[in-house]
TIMI-350274 format. One line per field, with one value per residue: residue in one letter; x, y, z of N, C-alpha, C in turn. Coordinates in Angstrom, 2 decimals. Example, Ala and Ser with C-alpha at 12.3 -4.5 7.8 and 13.67 -1.06 7.14 Angstrom:
BEGIN
res <- [a_s]
n.x <- [13.19_12.85]
n.y <- [-5.69_-2.25]
n.z <- [7.80_7.08]
ca.x <- [12.30_13.67]
ca.y <- [-4.50_-1.06]
ca.z <- [7.80_7.14]
c.x <- [13.20_12.90]
c.y <- [-3.30_0.03]
c.z <- [7.80_7.87]
***
This chain:
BEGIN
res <- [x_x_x_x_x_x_x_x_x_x_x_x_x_x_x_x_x_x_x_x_x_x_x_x_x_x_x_x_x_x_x_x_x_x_x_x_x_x_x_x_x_x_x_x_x_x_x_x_x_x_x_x]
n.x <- [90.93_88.87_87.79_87.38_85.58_84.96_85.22_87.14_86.80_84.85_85.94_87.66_85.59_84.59_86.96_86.86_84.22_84.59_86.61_85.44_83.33_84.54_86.10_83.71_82.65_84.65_84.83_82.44_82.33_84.77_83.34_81.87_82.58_82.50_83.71_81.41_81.37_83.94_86.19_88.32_90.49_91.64_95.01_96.53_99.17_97.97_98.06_96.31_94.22_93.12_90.47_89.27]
n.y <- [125.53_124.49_121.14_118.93_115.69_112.49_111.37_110.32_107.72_107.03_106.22_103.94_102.54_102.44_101.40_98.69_97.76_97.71_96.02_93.97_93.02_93.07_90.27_88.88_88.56_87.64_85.15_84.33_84.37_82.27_80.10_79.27_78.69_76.65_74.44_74.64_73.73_72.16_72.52_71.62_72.10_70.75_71.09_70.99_69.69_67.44_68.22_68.53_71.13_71.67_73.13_75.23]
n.z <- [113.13_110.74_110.11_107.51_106.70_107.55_111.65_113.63_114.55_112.79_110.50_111.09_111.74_108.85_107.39_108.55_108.02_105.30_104.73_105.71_104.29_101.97_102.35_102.26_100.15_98.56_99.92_99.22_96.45_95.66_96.66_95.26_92.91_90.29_88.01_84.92_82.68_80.75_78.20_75.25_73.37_70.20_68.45_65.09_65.51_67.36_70.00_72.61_74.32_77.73_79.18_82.04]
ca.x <- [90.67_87.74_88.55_86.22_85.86_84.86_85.55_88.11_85.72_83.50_86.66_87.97_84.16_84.36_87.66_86.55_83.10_84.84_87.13_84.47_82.33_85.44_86.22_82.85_82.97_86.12_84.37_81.33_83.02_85.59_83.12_80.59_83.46_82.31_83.73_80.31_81.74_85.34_86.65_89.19_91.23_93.03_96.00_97.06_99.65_97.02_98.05_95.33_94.39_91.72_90.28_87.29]
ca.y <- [125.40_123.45_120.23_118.22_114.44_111.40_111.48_108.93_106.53_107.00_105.91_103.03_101.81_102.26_100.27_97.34_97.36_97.42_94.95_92.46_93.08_92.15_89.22_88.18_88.48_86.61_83.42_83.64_83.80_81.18_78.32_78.82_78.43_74.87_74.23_73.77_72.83_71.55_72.90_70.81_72.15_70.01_71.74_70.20_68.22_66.45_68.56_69.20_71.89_71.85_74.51_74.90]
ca.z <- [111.71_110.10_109.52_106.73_106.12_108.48_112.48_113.60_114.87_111.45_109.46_111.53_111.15_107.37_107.53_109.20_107.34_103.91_104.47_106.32_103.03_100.91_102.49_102.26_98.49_98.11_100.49_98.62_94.62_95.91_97.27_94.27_91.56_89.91_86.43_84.88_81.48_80.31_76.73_74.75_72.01_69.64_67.50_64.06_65.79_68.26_71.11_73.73_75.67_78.56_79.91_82.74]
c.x <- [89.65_88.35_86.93_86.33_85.05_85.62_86.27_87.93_84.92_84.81_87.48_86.95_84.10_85.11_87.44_85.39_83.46_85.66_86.66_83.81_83.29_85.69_84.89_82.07_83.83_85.38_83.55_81.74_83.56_84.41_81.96_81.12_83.24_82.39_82.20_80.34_83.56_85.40_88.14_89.23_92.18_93.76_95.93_98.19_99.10_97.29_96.81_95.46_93.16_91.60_88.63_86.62]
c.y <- [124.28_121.93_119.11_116.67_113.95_111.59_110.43_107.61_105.73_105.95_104.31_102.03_101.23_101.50_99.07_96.87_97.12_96.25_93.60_91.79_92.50_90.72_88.34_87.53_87.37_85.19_82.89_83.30_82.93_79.48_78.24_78.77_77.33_75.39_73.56_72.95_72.85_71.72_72.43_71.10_71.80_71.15_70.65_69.50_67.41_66.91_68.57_69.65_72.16_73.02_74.47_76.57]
c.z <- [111.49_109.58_108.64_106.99_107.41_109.81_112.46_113.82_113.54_110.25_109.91_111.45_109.67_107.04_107.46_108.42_105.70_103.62_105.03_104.39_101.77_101.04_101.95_100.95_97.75_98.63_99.50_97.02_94.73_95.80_96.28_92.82_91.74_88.59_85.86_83.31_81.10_78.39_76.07_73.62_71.88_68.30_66.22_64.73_67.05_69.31_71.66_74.65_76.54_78.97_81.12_82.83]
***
């Protein structure tokens, strides 16, 4: 019977290449998060709340 899709090799490839490519996403968003401004709201009873 015909079988469709990706060989077993092709998909263990695609695997490994998608989750290199994720990681590499996650390193790079991670180490280029810099708060570049700080936001401070005060309530009517003088609470404050920061935010970056």
């Amino acid at each position: 019977m015909y079988e469709s899709g990706l060989s077993r090799t092709a998909r263990i490839l695609l695997i490994i290449l998608a989750t290199l490519l994720g990681y590499i996403f996650i390193i790079s968003g991670c180490s280029m998060a810099h708060a570049e401004q700080e936001i401070i709201i005060e309530n009517s009873k003088g609470e404050a709340h920061r935010f970056f």
